[in-house]
VMD Tcl script that draws the C-alpha trace (Angstrom):
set ca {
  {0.00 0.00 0.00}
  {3.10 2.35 1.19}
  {4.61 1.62 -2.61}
  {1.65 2.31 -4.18}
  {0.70 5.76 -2.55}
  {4.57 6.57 -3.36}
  {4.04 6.75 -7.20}
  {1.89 9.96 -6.80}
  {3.36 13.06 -5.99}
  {1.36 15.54 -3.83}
  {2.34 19.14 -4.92}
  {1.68 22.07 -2.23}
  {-0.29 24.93 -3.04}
  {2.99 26.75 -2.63}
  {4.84 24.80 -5.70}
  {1.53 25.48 -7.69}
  {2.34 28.84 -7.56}
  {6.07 29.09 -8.25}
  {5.44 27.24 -11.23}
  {2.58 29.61 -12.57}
  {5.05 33.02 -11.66}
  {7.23 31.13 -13.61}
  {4.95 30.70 -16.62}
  {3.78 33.87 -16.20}
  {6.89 35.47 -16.50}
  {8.26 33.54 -18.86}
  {5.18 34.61 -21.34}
  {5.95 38.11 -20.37}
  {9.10 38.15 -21.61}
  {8.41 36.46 -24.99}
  {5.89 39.66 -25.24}
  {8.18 42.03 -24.22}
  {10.70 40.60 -26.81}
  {8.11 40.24 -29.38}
  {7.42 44.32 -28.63}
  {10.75 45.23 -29.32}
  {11.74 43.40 -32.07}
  {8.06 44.98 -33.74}
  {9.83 48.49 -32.99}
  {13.15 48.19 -33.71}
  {11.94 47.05 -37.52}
  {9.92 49.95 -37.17}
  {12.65 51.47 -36.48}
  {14.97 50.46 -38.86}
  {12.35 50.73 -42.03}
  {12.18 54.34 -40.99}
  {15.30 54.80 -41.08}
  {15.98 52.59 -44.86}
  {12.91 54.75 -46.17}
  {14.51 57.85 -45.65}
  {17.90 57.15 -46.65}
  {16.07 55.46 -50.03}
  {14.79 58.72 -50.95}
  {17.37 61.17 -50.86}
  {20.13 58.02 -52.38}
  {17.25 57.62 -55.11}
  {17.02 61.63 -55.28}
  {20.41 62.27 -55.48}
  {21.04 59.19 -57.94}
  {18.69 60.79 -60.12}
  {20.00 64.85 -60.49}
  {23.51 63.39 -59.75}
  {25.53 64.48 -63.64}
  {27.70 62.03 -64.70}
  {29.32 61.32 -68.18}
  {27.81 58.66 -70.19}
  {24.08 57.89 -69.50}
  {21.87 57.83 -66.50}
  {21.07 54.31 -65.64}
  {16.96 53.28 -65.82}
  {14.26 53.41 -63.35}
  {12.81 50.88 -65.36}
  {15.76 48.20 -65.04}
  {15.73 49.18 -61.55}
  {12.64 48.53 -60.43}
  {12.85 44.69 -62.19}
  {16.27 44.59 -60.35}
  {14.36 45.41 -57.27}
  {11.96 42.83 -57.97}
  {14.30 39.48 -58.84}
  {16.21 40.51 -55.35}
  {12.88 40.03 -53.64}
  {12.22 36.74 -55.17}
  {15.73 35.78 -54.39}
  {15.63 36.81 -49.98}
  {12.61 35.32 -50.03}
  {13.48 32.25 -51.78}
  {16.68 32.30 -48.64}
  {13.23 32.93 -46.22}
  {12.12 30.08 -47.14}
  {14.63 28.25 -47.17}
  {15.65 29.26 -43.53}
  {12.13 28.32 -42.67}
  {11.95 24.84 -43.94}
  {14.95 24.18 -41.80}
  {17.89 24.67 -44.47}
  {16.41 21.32 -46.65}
  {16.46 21.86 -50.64}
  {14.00 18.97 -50.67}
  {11.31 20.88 -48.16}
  {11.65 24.57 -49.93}
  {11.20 22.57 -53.41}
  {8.29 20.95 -51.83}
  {6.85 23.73 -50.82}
  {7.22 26.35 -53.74}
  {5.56 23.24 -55.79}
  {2.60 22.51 -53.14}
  {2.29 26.47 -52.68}
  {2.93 28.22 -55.95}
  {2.83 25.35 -58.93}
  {-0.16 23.63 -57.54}
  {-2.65 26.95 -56.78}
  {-2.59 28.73 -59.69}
  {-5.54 30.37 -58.59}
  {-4.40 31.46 -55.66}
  {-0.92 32.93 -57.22}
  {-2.44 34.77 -59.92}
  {-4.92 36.96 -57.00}
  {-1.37 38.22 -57.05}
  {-1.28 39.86 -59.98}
  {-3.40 42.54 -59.72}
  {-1.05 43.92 -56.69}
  {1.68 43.28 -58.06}
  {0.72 45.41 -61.27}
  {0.02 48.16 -59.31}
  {3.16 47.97 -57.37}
  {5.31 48.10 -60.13}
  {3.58 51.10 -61.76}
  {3.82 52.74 -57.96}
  {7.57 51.95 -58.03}
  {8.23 53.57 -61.55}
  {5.88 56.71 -60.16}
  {8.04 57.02 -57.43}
  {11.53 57.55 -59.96}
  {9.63 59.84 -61.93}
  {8.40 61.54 -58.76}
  {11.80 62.09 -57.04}
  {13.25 63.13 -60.69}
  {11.07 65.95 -60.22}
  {10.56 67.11 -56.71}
  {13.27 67.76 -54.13}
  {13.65 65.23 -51.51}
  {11.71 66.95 -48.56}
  {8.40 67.85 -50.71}
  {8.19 64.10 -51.94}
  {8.84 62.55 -48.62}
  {5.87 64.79 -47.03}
  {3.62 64.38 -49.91}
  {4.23 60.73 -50.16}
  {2.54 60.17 -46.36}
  {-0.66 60.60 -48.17}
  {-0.25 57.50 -48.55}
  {-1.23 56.87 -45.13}
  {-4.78 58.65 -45.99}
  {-5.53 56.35 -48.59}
  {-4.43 53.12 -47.10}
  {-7.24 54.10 -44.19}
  {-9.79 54.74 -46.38}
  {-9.61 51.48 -48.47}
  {-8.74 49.69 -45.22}
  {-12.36 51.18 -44.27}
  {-14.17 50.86 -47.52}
  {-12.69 47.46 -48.26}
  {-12.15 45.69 -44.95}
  {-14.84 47.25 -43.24}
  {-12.47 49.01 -40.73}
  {-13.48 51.22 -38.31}
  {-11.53 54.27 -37.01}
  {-11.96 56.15 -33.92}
  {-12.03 60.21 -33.87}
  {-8.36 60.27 -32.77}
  {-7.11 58.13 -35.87}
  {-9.72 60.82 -38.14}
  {-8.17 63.91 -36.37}
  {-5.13 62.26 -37.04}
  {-5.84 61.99 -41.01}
  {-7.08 65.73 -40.97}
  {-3.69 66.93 -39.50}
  {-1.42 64.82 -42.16}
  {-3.80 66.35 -44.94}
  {-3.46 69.89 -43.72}
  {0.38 69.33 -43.18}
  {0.61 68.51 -46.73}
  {-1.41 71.52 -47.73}
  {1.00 73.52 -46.25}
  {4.08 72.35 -47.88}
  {2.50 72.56 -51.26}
  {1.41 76.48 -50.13}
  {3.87 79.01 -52.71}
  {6.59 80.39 -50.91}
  {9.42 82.41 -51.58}
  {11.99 79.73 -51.31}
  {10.59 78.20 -54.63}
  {11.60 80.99 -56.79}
  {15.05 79.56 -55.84}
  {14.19 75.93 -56.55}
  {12.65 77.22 -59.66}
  {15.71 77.40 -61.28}
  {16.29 73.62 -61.21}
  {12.79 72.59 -61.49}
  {10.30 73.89 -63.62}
  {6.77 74.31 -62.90}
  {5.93 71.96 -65.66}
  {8.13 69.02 -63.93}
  {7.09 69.75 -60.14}
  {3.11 69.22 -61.44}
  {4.48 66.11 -63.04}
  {6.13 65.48 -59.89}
  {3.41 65.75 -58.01}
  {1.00 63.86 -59.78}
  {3.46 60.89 -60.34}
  {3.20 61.13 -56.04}
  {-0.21 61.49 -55.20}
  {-1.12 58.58 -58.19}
  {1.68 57.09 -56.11}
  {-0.02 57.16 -52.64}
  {-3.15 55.98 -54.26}
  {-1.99 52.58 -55.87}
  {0.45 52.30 -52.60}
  {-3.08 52.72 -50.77}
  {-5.30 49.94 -52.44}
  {-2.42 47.85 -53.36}
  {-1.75 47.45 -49.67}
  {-5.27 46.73 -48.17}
  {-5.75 44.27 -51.38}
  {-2.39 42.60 -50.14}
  {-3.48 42.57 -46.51}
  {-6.64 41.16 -47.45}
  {-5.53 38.25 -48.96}
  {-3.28 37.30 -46.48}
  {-5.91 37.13 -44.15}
  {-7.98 34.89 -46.58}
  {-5.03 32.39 -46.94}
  {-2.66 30.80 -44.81}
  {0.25 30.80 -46.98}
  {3.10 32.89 -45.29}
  {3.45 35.98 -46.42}
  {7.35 35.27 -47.75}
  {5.22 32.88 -50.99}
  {3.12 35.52 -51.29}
  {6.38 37.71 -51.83}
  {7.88 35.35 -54.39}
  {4.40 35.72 -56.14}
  {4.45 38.99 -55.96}
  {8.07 39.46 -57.02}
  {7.46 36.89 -60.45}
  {4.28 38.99 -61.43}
  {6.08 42.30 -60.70}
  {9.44 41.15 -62.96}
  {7.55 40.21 -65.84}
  {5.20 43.88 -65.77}
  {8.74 45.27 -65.44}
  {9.65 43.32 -68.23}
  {7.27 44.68 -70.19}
  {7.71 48.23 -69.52}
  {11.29 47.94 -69.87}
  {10.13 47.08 -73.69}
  {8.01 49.67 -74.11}
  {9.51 52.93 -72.83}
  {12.85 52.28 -73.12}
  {13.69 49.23 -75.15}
  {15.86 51.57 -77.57}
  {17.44 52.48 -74.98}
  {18.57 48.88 -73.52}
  {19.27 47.93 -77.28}
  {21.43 50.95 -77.58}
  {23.83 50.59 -74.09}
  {22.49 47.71 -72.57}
  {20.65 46.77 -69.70}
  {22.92 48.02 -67.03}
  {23.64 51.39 -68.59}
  {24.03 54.07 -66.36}
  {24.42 51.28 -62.96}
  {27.60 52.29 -60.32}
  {27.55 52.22 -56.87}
  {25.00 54.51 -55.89}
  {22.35 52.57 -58.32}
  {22.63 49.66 -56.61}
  {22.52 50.59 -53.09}
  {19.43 52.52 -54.27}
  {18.19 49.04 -55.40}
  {18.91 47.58 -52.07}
  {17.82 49.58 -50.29}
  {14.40 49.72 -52.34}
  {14.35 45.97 -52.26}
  {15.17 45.79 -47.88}
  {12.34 48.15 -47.24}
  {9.39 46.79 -49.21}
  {10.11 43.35 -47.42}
  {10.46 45.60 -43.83}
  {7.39 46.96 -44.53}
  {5.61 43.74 -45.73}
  {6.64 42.59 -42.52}
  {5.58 45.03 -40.50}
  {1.95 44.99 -42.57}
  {1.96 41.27 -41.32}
  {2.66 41.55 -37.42}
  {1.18 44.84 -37.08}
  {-2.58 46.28 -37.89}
  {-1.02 48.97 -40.16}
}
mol new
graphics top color blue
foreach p $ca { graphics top sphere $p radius 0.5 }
foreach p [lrange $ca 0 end-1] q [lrange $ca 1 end] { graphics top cylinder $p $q radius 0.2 }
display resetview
């Protein structure tokens, strides 16, 4: 009888607890952690986005001898690096095996055509956004694109509220009103402009401009469309990157031949590429998969 009680240990209401502070705390610190990493992306993408736009500002006025290398070519650039980190991603995730990531671009990708080409529409629009945004920074100094550009964040709410049925409180609206009227006021005349005028022409900043605010629109339901089909699906949003990234090089493709296929005949696809183009690239490439992160961990 003595053996048999033995098997069963009797915990006290003492050890009961110990072990729950120690669950507890343990879960607090995986949300503390999780917190931090969340901001110090933030963090970083802010930082990448603003060092993208005056590299991709300055790469664009900067005179040089021999040609100026192509938006276009850069933006399909852009896009094969994308399918290539998340390819690694992937990769990483399936625990290093060639077999498993094989298996898995087949099962995910090869297997739901369906499913992949809901990408295309997105991925259309990105690519147009990402040639807008050249054109834009050829034609507005750095400081007027990068305010204009948050509009961006006005449009993504109201698809986010017309398409995903979103609701916003009076703090987020207020919010909206202030960014709009913050805007307004850099685009108010001044007298600094008649100094800017003489590199830009009036006829170049309304290009400028519209290239930007067509920008923040397709940036606005491009995003929500994205968001809502990863919330649809439960493929991770590194496939849905690749997807994105195959669609987006062959629209690239395309307007490579359109607009400036004389060109690429003429010097080549890399005309114009040094340095400075390709950390442009990188950097272009490292903050679209920041923010795509960020758009899936946070309610952006």
């Amino acid at each position: 009888m003595t053996s048999q009680l033995n098997k069963y240990v009797i915990l006290s209401p003492r050890t009961y607890n110990s072990q729950s502070d120690i669950r507890t705390k343990k879960a607090n610190e995986d949300k503390t952690m999780s917190a931090n990493l969340k901001y110090l992306s933030l963090g970083i993408l802010v930082f990448q986005t603003t060092s993208l736009v005056l590299t991709m500002r300055y790469s664009r006025t900067l005179k040089e001898e021999g040609p100026r290398y192509l938006s276009s070519t850069a933006v399909v650039v852009a896009e094969l690096l994308k399918i290539m980190a998340c390819i690694l991603l992937v990769y990483k995730d399936s625990k290093c095996s060639l077999r498993a990531l094989n298996r898995i671009l087949h099962d995910e990708i090869l297997n739901k055509p369906m499913e992949t080409l809901k990408l295309a529409i997105p991925s259309g629009i990105y690519t147009l956004q990402n040639n807008l945004l050249y054109v834009a920074l050829s034609n507005l100094d750095a400081a007027t694109y990068q305010v204009t550009y948050q509009l961006k964040i006005l449009t993504t709410a109201l698809f986010s509220v017309s398409m995903l049925s979103k609701k916003l409180g009076v703090y987020q609206w207020l919010s909206l009103v202030i960014l709009m009227t913050g805007v307004a006021f850099v685009q108010w005349p001044s007298d600094s402009q008649e100094l800017n005028s003489k590199e830009l022409s009036a006829g170049s900043q309304f290009v400028g401009l519209m290239a930007v605010l067509t920008a923040c629109f397709s940036s606005g339901f491009a995003g929500v469309y994205f968001e809502k089909i990863l919330k649809e699906t439960k493929q991770s949003v590194w496939i849905r990157n690749i997807q994105l990234g195959f669609f987006g090089s062959i629209f690239g493709l395309m307007g490579v031949y359109v607009y400036d296929g004389e060109l690429v005949s003429k010097n080549g696809f890399f005309q114009g590429y040094n340095r400075l183009t390709w950390i442009v690239v990188v950097l272009q490439e490292v903050c679209g998969q920041l923010f795509q992160a960020q758009e899936a961990d946070l309610d952006i």
